[in-house]
PAZAFI-86087 format. One record per residue (C-alpha): residue number from 1; residue in one letter; x, y, z. Coordinates in steps of 0.1 Angstrom, whole numbers, plus 5000, padded with zeros to 4 digits. Layout:
N
{atom NUM 'A' {X Y Z}}
...
//
This chain:
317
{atom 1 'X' {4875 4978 5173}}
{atom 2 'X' {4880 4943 5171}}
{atom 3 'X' {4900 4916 5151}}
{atom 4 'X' {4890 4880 5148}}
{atom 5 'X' {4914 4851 5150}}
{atom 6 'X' {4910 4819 5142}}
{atom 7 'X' {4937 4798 5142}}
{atom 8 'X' {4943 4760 5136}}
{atom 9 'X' {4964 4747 5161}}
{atom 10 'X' {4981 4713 5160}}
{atom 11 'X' {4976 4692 5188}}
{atom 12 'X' {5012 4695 5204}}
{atom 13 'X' {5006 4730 5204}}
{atom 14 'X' {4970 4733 5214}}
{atom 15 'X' {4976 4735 5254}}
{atom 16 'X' {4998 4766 5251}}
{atom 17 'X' {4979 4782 5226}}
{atom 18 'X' {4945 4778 5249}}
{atom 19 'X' {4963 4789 5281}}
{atom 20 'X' {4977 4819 5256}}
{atom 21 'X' {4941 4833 5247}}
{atom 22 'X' {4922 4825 5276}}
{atom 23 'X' {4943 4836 5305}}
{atom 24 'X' {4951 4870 5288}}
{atom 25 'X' {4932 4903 5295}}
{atom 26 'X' {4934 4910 5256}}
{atom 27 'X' {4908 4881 5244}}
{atom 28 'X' {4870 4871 5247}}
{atom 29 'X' {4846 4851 5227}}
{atom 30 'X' {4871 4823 5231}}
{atom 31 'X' {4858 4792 5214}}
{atom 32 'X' {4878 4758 5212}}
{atom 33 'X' {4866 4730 5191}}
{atom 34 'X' {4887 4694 5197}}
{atom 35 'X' {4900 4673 5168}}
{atom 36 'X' {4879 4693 5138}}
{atom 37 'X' {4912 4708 5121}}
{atom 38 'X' {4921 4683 5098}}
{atom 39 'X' {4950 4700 5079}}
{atom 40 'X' {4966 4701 5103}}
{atom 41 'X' {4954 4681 5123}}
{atom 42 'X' {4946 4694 5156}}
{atom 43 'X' {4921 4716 5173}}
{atom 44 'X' {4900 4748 5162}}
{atom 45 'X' {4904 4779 5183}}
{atom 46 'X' {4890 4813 5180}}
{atom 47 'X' {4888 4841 5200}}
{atom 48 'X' {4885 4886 5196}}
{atom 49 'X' {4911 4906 5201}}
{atom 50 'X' {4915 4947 5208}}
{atom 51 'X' {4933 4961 5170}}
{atom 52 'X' {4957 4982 5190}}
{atom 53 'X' {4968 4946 5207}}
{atom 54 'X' {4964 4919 5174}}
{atom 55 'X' {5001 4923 5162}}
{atom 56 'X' {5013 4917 5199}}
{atom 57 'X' {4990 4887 5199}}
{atom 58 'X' {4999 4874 5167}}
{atom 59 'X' {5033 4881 5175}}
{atom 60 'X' {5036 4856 5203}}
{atom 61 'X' {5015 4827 5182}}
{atom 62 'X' {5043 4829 5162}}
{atom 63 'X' {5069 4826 5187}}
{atom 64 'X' {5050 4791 5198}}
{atom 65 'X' {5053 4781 5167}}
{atom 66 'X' {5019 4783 5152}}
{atom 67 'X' {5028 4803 5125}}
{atom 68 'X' {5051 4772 5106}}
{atom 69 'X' {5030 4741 5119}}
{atom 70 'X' {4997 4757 5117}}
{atom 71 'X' {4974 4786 5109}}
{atom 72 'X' {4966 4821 5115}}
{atom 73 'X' {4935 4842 5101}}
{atom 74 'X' {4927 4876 5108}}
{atom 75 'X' {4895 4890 5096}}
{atom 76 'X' {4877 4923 5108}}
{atom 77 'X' {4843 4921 5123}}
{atom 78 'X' {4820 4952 5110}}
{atom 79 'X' {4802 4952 5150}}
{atom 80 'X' {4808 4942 5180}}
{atom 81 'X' {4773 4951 5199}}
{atom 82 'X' {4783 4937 5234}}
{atom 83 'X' {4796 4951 5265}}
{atom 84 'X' {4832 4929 5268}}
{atom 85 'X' {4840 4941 5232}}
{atom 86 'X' {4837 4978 5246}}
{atom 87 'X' {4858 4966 5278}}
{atom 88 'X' {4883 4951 5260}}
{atom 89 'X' {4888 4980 5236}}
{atom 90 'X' {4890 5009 5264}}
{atom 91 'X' {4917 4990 5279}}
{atom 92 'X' {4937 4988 5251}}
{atom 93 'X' {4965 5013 5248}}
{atom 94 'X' {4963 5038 5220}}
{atom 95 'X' {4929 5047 5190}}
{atom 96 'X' {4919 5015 5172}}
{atom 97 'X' {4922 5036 5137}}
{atom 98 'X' {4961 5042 5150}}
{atom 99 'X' {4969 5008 5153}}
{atom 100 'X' {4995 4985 5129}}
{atom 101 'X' {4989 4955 5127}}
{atom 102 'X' {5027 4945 5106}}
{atom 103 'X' {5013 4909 5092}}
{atom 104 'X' {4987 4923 5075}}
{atom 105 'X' {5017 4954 5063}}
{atom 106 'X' {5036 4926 5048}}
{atom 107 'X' {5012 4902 5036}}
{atom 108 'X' {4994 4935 5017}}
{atom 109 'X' {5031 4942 5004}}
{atom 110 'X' {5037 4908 4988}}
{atom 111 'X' {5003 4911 4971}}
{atom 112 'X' {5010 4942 4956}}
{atom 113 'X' {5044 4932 4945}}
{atom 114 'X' {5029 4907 4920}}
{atom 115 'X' {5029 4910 4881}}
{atom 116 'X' {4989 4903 4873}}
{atom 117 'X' {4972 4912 4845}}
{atom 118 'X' {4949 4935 4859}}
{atom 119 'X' {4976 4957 4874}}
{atom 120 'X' {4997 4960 4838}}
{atom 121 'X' {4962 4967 4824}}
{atom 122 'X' {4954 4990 4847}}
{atom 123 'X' {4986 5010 4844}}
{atom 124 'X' {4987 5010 4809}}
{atom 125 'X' {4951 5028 4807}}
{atom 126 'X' {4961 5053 4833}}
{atom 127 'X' {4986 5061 4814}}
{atom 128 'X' {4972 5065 4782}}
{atom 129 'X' {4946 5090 4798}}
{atom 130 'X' {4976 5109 4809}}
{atom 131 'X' {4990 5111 4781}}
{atom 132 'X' {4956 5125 4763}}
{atom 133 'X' {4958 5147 4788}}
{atom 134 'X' {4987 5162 4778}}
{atom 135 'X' {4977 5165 4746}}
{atom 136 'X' {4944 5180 4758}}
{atom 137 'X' {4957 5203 4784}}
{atom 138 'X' {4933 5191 4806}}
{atom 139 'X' {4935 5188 4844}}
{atom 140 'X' {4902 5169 4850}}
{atom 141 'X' {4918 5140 4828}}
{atom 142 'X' {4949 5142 4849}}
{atom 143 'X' {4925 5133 4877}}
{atom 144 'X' {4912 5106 4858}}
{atom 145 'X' {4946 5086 4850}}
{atom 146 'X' {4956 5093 4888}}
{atom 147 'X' {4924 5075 4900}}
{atom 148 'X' {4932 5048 4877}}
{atom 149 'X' {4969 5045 4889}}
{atom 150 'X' {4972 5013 4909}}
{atom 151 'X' {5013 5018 4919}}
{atom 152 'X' {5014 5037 4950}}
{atom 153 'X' {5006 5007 4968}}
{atom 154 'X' {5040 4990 4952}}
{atom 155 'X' {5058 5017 4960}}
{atom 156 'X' {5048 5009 4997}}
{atom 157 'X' {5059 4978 4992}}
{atom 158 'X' {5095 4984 4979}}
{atom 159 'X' {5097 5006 5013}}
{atom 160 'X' {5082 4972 5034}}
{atom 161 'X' {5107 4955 5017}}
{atom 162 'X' {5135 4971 5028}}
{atom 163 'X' {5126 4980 5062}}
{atom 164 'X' {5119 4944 5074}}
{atom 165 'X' {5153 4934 5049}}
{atom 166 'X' {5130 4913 5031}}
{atom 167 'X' {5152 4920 5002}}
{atom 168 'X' {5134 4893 4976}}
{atom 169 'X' {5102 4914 4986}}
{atom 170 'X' {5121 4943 4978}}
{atom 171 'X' {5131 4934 4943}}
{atom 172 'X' {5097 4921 4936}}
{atom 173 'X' {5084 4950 4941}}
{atom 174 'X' {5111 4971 4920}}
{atom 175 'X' {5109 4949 4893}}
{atom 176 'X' {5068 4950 4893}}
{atom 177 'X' {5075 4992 4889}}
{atom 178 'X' {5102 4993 4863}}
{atom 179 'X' {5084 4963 4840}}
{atom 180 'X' {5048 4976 4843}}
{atom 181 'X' {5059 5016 4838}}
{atom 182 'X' {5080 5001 4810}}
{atom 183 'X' {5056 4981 4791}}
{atom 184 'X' {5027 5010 4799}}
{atom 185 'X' {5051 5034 4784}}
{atom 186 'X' {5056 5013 4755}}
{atom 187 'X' {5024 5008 4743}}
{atom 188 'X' {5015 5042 4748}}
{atom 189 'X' {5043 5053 4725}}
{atom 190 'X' {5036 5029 4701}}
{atom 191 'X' {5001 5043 4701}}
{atom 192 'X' {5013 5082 4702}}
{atom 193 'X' {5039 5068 4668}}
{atom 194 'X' {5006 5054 4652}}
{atom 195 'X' {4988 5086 4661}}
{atom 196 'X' {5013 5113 4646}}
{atom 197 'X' {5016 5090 4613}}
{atom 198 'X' {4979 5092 4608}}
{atom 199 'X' {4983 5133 4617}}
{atom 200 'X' {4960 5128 4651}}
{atom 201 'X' {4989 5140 4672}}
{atom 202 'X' {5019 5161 4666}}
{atom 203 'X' {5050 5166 4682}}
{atom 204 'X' {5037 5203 4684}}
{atom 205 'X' {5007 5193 4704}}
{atom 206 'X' {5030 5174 4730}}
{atom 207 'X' {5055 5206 4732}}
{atom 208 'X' {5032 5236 4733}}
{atom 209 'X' {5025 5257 4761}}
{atom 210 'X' {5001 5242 4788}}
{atom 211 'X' {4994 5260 4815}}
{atom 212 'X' {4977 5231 4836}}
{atom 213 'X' {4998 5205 4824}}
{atom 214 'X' {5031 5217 4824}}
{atom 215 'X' {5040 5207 4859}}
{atom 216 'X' {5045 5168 4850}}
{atom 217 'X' {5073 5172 4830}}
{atom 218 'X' {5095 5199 4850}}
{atom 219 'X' {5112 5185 4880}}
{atom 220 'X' {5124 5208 4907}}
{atom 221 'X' {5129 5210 4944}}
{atom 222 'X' {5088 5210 4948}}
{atom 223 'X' {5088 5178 4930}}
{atom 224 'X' {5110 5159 4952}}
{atom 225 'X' {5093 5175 4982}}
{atom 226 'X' {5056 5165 4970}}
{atom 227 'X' {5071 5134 4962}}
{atom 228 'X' {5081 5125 4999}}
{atom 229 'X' {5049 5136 5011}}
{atom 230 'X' {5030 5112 4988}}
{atom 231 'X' {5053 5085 4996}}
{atom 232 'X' {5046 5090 5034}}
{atom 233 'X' {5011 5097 5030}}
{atom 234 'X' {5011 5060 5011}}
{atom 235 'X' {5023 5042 5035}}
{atom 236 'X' {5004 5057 5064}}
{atom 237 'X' {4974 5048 5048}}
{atom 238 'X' {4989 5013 5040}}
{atom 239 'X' {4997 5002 5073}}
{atom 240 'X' {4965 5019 5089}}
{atom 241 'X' {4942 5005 5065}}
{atom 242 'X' {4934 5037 5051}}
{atom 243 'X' {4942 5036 5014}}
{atom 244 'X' {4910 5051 5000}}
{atom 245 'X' {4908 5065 4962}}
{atom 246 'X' {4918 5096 4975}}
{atom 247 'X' {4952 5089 4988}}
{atom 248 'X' {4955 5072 4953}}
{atom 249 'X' {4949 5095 4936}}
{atom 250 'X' {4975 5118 4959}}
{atom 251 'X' {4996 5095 4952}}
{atom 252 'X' {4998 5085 4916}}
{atom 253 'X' {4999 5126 4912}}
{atom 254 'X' {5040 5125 4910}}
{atom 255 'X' {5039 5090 4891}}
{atom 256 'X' {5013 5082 4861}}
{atom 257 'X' {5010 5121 4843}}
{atom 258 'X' {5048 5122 4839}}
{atom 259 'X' {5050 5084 4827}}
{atom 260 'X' {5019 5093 4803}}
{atom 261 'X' {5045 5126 4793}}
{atom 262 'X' {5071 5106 4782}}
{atom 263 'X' {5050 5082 4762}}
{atom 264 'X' {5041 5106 4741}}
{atom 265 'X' {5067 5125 4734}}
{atom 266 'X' {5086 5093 4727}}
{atom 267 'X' {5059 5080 4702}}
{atom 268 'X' {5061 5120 4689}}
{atom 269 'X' {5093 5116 4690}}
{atom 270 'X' {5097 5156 4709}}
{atom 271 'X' {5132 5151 4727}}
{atom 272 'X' {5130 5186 4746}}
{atom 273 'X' {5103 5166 4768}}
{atom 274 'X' {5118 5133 4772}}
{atom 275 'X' {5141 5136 4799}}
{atom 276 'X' {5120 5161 4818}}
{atom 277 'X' {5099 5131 4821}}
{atom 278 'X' {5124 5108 4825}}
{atom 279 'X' {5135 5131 4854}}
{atom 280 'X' {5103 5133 4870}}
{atom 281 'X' {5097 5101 4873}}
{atom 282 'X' {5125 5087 4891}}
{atom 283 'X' {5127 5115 4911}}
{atom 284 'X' {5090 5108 4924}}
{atom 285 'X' {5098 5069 4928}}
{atom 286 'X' {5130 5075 4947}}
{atom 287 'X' {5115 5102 4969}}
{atom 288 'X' {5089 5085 4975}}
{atom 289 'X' {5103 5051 4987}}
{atom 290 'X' {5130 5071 5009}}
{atom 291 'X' {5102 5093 5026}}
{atom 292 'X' {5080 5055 5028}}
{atom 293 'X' {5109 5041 5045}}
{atom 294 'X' {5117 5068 5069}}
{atom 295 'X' {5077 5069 5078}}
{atom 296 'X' {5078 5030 5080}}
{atom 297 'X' {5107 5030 5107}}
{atom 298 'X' {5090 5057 5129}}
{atom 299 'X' {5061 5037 5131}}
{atom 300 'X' {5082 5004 5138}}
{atom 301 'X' {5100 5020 5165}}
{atom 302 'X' {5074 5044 5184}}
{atom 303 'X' {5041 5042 5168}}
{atom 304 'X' {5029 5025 5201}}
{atom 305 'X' {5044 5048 5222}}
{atom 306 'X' {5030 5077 5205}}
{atom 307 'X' {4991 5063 5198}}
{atom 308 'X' {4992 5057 5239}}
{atom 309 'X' {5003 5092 5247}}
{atom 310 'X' {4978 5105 5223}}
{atom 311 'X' {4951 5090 5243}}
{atom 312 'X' {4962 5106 5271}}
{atom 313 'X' {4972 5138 5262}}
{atom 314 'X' {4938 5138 5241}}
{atom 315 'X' {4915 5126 5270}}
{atom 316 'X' {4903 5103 5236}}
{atom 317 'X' {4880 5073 5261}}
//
């Protein structure tokens, strides 16, 4: 698998950038176009790299400088039908569906760590579906408010945050979770208040027994233990470009039913279930961001290490 780079290199740089990409074993299709980068101004320069190799490569553009005086692009091509792409990639260390490439971790963090509109909205309807759910009993709309969940992806980033110290990324992030649970959980209850005045719902609906519900509002040891795995299943999939609807919907399990649980009983106003709730979902958060980190760091530290001795214990090319 292959990466595409284009860069825009000023001209002071543009010497040590071409001798970079076209001496090394690691690059082909290297192109060079003179004085058409304009902002800044300079030259054009692409070239295709092996995935297992791109954060290396980006990694020493940096270190030249490129990445404060000019640009870097990375984009993934969908084929690469010619026989130095397949060279290039079986010398590469390591699967190309193993590799990190830690930019693209971080520049994926920051973007989940904003407050838009769509995310809030999001959040708020997942919730609401969780909390008819509850009143419902019913599993297959637990399913649905987990597939609508869009947080696991800020949980990631809190644990991004604080394993590259990027501590403003950090809080970003934290602030993103507490606000949009908050204001989701708000509405919700303000909806569930509405509801029981009108007779819809009743605090006896929210504190019956359900059998395939129950789970969301009673934390135990299997909570925090699910909860680590979801965390470190998030983050794999973050970092390997992997997050399909399925791991979000893994994911959101520990987060949205229990925030959806609390909404109601607060708008019901059914105290035995509020702090259950309450209890369920900070457990999850904080379980999951510990077992993010921890996942995070072993793939900092030996991810390479452990993708090349795959390949040859694995006999994978």
């Amino acid at each position: 698998m292959l990466v595409h780079l284009r860069l825009n290199v000023p001209t002071a740089l543009s010497d040590a950038v071409c001798d970079l990409v076209v001496n090394a074993e690691w690059a082909t299709n290297v192109t060079v176009q003179r004085g058409v980068s304009l902002v800044p101004e300079g030259d054009l320069i692409e070239c295709d790299v092996a995935k297992e190799l791109a954060g290396d490569v980006i990694t020493r553009l940096k270190d030249l400088g490129l990445g404060e005086s000019g640009g870097i692009l990375v984009s993934s091509p969908t084929a690469w039908p010619f026989a130095a792409a397949r060279r290039l990639v079986e010398r590469a260390p390591g699967d190309p569906d193993d590799a990190v490439i830690w930019d693209s971790v971080i520049d994926q963090a920051y973007a989940a760590s904003r407050p838009t509109v769509t995310y809030h909205v999001f959040l708020a309807l997942a919730t609401l579906l969780a909390a008819i759910a509850v009143i419902t009993d019913s599993a297959v709309l637990v399913i649905g408010a987990m597939v609508v969940g869009p947080e696991f992806v800020t949980v990631a980033a809190v644990a991004t945050g604080v394993l590259f110290s990027r501590w403003g990324l950090t809080l970003r992030a934290l602030r993103l979770l507490v606000l949009s649970f908050a204001v989701s959980i708000l509405f919700v209850a303000l909806l569930s208040f509405a509801a029981d005045l009108t007779g819809l719902v009743t605090s006896e609906m929210v504190s019956r027994p359900r059998p395939q519900t129950a789970f969301i509002w009673h934390p135990d040891r299997w909570s925090f233990i699910v909860a680590l795995i979801a965390g470190a299943a998030g983050v794999l999939a973050l970092s390997t470009d992997k997050a399909n609807a399925m791991v979000g919907v893994f994911i959101s399990v520990t987060t949205v039913p229990a925030a959806g649980n609390l909404a109601l009983a607060l708008g019901t106003w059914t105290p035995s279930e509020i702090s259950g709730s309450l209890a369920q979902l900070g457990l999850n958060l904080s379980g999951m961001i510990l077992s993010g980190v921890v996942v995070l760091t072993i793939q900092r530290l030996l991810w390479q290490r452990v993708t090349a001795a795959s390949e040859r214990l694995f006999f994978s090319r």
